[in-house]
C-alpha positions as CSV (number, residue, x, y, z in Angstrom):
1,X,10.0,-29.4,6.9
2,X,8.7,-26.4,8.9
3,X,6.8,-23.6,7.1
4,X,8.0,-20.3,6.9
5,X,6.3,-17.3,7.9
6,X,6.7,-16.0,4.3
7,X,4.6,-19.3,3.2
8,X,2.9,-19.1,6.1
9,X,1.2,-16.2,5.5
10,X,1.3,-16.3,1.5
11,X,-1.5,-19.6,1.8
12,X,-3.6,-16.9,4.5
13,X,-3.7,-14.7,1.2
14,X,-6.7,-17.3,-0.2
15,X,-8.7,-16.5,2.9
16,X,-8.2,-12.6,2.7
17,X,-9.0,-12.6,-1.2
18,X,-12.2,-14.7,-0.4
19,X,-13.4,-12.4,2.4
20,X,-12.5,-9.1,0.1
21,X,-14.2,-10.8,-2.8
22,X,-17.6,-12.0,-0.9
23,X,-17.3,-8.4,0.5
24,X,-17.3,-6.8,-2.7
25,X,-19.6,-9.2,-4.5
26,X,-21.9,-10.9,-1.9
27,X,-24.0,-13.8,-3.6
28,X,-22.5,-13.3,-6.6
29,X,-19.1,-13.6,-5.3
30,X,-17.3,-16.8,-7.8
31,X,-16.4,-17.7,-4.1
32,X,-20.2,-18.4,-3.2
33,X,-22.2,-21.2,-4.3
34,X,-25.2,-20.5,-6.3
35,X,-28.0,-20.9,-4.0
36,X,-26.2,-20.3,-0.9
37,X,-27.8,-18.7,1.9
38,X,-26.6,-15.6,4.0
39,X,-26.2,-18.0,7.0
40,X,-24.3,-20.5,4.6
41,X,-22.2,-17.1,3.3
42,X,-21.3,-15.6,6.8
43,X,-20.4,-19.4,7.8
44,X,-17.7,-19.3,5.0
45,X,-16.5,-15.8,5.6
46,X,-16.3,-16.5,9.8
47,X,-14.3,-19.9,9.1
48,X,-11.6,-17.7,7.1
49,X,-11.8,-15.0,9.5
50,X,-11.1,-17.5,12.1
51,X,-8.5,-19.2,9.9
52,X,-6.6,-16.0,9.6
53,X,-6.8,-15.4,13.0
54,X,-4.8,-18.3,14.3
55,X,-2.1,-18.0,11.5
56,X,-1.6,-14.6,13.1
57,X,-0.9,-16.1,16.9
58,X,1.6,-17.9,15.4
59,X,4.7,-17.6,17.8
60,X,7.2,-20.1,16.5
61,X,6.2,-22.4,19.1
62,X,4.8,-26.1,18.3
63,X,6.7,-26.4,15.0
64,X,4.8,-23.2,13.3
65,X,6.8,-20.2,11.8
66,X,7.3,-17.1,15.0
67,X,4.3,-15.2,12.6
68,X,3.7,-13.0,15.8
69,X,7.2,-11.3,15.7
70,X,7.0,-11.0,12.2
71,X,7.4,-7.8,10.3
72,X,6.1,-9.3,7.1
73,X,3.6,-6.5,4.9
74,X,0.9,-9.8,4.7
75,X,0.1,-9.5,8.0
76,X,-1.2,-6.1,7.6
77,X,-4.0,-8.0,4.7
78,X,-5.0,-10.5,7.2
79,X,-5.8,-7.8,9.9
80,X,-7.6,-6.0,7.6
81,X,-9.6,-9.0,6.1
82,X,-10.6,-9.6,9.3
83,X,-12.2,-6.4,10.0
84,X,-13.6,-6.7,6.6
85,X,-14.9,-10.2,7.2
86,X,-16.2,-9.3,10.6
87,X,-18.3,-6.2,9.9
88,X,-19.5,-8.2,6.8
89,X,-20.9,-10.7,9.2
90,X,-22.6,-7.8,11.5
91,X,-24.1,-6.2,8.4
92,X,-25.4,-9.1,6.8
């Protein structure tokens, strides 16, 4: 069965709230292993950031859900979280 771009995009949610929370928190995020480096942190937040951005070329082409011509609200978090994740990156 095909995803939808509503379930599509509801599973990116788990990458935006781990980019937001290591934003927010850093180190001490519950998303970052204790003892993790900044390399080993930037690592995880540019894998969701990357993540997130190939959900969002979606274009209902090679049995994934047309997320480009979508007007779903989610899409707007996942822009965001990646300029959040990305200028987290550059600052740390």
């Amino acid at each position: 069965m095909e995803q939808t771009v509503a379930q599509c995009l509801t599973a990116a949610i788990d990458s935006v709230t781990l980019i937001n929370d290591i934003n927010t928190n850093g180190s001490d995020s519950d998303y970052v292993e204790e003892g993790a480096t900044q390399t080993e942190i930037n690592d995880m937040v540019q894998r969701n950031v990357d993540h997130l951005e190939i959900i969002l070329l979606y274009d209902g082409t090679n049995n994934k859900p047309n997320v480009v011509g979508s007007s779903n609200s989610k899409k707007t978090d996942c822009t965001n979280a990646i300029t959040t994740g990305k200028a987290y990156i550059a600052a740390n």
